[in-house]
C-alpha positions in Angstrom: 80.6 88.1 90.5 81.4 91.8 91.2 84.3 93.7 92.8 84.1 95.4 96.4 85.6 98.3 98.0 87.1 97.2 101.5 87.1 99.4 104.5 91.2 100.6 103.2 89.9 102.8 101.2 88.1 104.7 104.2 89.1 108.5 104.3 91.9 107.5 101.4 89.4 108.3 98.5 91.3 107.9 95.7 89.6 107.7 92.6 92.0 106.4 90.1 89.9 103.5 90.0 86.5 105.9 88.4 88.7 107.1 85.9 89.2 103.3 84.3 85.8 101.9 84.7 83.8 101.7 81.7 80.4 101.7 83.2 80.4 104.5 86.4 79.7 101.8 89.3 81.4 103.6 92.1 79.2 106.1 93.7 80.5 108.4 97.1 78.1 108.1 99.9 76.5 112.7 100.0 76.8 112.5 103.6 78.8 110.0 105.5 77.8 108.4 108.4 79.4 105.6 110.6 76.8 103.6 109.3 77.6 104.8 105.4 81.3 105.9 106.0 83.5 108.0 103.9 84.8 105.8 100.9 83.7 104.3 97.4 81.6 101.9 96.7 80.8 99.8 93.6 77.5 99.2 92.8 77.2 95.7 92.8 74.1 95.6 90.1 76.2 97.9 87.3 79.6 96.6 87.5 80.5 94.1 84.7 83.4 92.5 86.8 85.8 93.9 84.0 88.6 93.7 86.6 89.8 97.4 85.5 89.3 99.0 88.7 91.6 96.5 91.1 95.0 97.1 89.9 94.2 101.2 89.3 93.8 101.3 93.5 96.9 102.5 94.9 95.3 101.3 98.6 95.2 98.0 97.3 91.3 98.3 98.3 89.5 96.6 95.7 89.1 92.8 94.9 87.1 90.2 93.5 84.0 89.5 95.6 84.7 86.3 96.7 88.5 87.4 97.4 87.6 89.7 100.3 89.3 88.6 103.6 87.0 87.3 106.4 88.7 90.5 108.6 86.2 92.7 105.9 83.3 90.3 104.9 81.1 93.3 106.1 82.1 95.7 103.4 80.9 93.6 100.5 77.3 94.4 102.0 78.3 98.0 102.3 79.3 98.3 99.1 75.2 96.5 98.1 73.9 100.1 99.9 74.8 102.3 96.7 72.2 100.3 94.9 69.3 99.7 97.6 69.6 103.5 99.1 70.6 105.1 95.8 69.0 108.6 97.4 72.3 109.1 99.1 74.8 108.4 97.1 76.0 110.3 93.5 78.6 108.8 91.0 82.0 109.1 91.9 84.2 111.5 89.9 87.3 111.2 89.4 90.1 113.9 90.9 93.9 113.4 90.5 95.6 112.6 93.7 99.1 111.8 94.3 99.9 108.2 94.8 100.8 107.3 98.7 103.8 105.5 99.5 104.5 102.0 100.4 104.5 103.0 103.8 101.2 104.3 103.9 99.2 101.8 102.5 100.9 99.2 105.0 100.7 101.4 107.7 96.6 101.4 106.3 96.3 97.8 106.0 97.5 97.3 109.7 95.5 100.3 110.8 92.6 97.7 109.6 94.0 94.2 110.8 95.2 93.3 107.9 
């Protein structure tokens, strides 16, 4: 099993979630696309479902693979692209952000269906 980035963490990049992972498995798409759009990703092949990253994301934006709502079953084959069209993505790096408030992450999650 493996951990995915949902669709929250689109244009909310926050990378606190690099900074804790042991082996470098997310990865920032070079040039987003609708198809490829502006968030992490972990790379299903290198992460070592340590669990570090989940509780680190203040979107609440990463779970357990077979935790992911139905509302974002998509985005766990999203996430799969980092490894099968490694050409355009690089590893993420982590830059310190400050954390968004309550508010903002519901107002987020409903902005998503969730």
């Amino acid at each position: 099993m493996t951990y995915t980035v949902m669709r929250l963490c689109r244009d909310c990049k926050d990378t606190a979630c690099v900074a804790v992972c042991p082996v470098d498995c997310f990865y920032v798409v070079k040039e987003p696309t609708p198809e490829l759009p502006d968030q992490l990703y972990i790379s299903p092949a290198e992460c070592i479902d340590c669990g570090a990253c989940e509780p680190e994301c203040p979107w609440e934006a990463i779970v357990a693979e077979d935790a992911v709502p139905e509302i974002f079953a998509d985005d766990t084959p999203l996430n799969a692209h980092c490894d099968t069209s490694r050409d355009l993505f690089e590893v993420a790096k982590h830059i310190e952000k400050p954390k968004p408030a309550v508010e903002e992450v519901q107002a987020n999650k409903a902005k998503w269906g969730l």
